[in-house]
C-alpha positions as CSV (number, residue, x, y, z in Angstrom):
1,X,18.0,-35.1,-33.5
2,X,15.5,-31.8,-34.6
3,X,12.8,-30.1,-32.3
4,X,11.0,-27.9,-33.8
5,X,8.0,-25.9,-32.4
6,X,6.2,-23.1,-34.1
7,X,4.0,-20.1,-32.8
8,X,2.1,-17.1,-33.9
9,X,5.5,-14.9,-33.6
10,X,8.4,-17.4,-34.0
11,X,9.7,-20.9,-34.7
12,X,12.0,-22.9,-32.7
13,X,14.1,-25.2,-34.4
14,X,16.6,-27.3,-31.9
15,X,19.4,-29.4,-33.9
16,X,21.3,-31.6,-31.5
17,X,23.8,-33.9,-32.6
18,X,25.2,-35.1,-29.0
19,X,24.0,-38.7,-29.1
20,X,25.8,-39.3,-32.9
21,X,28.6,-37.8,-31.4
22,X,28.8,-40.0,-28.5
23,X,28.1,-43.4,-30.2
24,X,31.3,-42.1,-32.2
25,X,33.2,-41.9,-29.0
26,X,31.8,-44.8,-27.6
27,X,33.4,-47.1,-30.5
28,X,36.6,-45.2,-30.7
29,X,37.1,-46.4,-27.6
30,X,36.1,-49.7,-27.8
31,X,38.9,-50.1,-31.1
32,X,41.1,-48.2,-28.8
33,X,40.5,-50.8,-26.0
34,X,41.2,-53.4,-28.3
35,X,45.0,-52.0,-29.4
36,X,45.8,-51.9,-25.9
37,X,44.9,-55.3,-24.5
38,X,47.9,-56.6,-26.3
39,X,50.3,-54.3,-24.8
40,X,48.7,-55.3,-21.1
41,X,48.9,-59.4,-22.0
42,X,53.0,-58.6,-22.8
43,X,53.8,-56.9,-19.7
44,X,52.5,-59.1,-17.1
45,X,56.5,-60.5,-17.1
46,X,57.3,-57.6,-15.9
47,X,56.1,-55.3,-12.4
48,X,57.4,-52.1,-13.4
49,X,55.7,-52.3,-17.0
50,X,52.6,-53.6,-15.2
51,X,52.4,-50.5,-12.8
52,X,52.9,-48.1,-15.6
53,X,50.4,-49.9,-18.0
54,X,47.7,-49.5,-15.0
55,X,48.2,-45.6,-14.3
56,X,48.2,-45.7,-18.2
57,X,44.7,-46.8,-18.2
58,X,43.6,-45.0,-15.9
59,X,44.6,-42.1,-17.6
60,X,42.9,-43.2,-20.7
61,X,39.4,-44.1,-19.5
62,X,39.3,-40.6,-17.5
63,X,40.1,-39.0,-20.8
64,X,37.8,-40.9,-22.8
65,X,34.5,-40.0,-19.6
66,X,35.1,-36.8,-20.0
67,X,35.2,-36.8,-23.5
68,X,32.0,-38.5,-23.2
69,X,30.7,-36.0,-20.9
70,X,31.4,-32.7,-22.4
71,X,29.6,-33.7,-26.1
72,X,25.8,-32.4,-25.1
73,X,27.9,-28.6,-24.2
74,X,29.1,-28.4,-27.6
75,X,26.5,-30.6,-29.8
76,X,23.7,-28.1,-29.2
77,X,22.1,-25.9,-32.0
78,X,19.4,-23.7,-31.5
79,X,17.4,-21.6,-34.0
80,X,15.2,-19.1,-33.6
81,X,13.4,-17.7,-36.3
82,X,11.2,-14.7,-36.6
83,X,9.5,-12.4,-38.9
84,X,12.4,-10.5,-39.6
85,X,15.5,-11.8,-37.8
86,X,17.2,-15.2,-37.3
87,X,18.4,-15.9,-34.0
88,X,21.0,-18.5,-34.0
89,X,22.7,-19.9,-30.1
90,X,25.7,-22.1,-30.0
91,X,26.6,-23.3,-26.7
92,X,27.4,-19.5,-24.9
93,X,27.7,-17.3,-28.5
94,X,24.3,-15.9,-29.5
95,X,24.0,-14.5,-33.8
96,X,21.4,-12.4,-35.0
97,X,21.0,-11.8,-38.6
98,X,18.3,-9.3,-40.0
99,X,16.6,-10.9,-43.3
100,X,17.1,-7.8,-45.0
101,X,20.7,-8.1,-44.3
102,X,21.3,-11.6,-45.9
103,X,21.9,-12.1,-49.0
104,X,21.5,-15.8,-49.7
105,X,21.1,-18.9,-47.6
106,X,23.2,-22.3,-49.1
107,X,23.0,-25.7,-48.4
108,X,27.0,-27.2,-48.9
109,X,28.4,-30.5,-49.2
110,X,32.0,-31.5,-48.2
111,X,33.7,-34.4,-49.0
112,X,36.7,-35.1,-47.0
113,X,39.6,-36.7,-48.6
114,X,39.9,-39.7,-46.0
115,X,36.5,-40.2,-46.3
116,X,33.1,-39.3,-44.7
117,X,31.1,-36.1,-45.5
118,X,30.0,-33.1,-43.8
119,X,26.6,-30.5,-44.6
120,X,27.0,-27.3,-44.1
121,X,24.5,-24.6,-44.1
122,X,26.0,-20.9,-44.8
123,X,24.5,-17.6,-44.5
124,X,25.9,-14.7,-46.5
125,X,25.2,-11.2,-45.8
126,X,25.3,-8.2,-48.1
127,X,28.3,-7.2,-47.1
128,X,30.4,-10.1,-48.0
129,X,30.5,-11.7,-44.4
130,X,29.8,-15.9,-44.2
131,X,28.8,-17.8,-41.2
132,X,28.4,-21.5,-41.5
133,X,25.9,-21.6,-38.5
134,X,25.2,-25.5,-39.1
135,X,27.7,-28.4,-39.9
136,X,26.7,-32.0,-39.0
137,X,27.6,-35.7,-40.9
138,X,23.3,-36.5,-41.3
139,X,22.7,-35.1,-44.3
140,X,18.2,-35.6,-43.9
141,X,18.6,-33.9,-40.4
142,X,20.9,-30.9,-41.7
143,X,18.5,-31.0,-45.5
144,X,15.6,-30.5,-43.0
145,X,16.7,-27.3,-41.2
146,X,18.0,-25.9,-44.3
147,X,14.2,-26.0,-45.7
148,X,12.7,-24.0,-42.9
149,X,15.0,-21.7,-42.4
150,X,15.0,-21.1,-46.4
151,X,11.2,-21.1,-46.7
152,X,11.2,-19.2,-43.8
153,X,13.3,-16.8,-45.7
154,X,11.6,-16.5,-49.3
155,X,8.1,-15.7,-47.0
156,X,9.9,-12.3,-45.7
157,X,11.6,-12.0,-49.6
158,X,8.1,-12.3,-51.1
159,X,6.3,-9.9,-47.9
160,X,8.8,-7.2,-48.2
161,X,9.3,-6.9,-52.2
């Protein structure tokens, strides 16, 4: 999901991926569920089995809540864009890159080899250095950030030439 708010001085520009990450979780552990009823059905002939299976699952539920939980801490993008400077914040780390010290901003595709596909937007600098301050598996959402920040860009390129 994108926010984006604009002002005289800035524009904010929120990218937050937490509820596709958590309807991912939510049906891993639903297949997950699955696999292990048949494991609980087989060891009802037996207590010790039965005891074991049930701390088992409680294990795995508590592992999968907090799972669950923890997605909106490390889901969150935030991007802050001025006249001169990009402000990026992910979870605690705060970047700052100066337009006059980047180089080029790229839009990437990767294709994984057991299938599904993640965007990536890189920013080099000058000096060689890459940060890929944007991955996420919506390519519209991650397509639409790319444009403002690159528009935002090419208005600084074309003000300070």
């Amino acid at each position: 999901m994108i926010t984006i708010t604009t002002n005289e001085n800035f524009t904010y520009i929120t990218y937050n991926s937490e509820l596709y990450n958590k309807s991912n979780i939510a049906q891993l552990f639903n297949m997950a569920t699955i696999f292990f009823i048949f494991p609980y059905l087989i060891s009802f002939n037996n207590d010790n089995n039965y005891l074991i299976y049930i701390y088992f699952w409680l294990i795995y539920c508590l592992f999968f809540f907090f799972l669950y939980k923890i997605q909106g801490k490390f889901s969150k993008t935030e991007f802050i864009l001025y006249t001169d400077k990009i402000e990026i914040k992910k979870s605690k780390k705060k970047f700052f890159f100066l337009y006059k010290e980047i180089e080029k901003i790229e839009f990437q595709i990767k294709v994984l080899s057991k299938g599904g596909t993640f965007y990536y937007i890189k920013i080099i600098k000058k000096d060689g250095h890459i940060h890929k301050c944007l991955r996420g598996e919506i390519e519209q959402e991650i397509l639409g950030v790319f444009n403002i920040i690159k528009d935002n860009f090419e208005e600084w390129e074309i003000k300070n030439l």
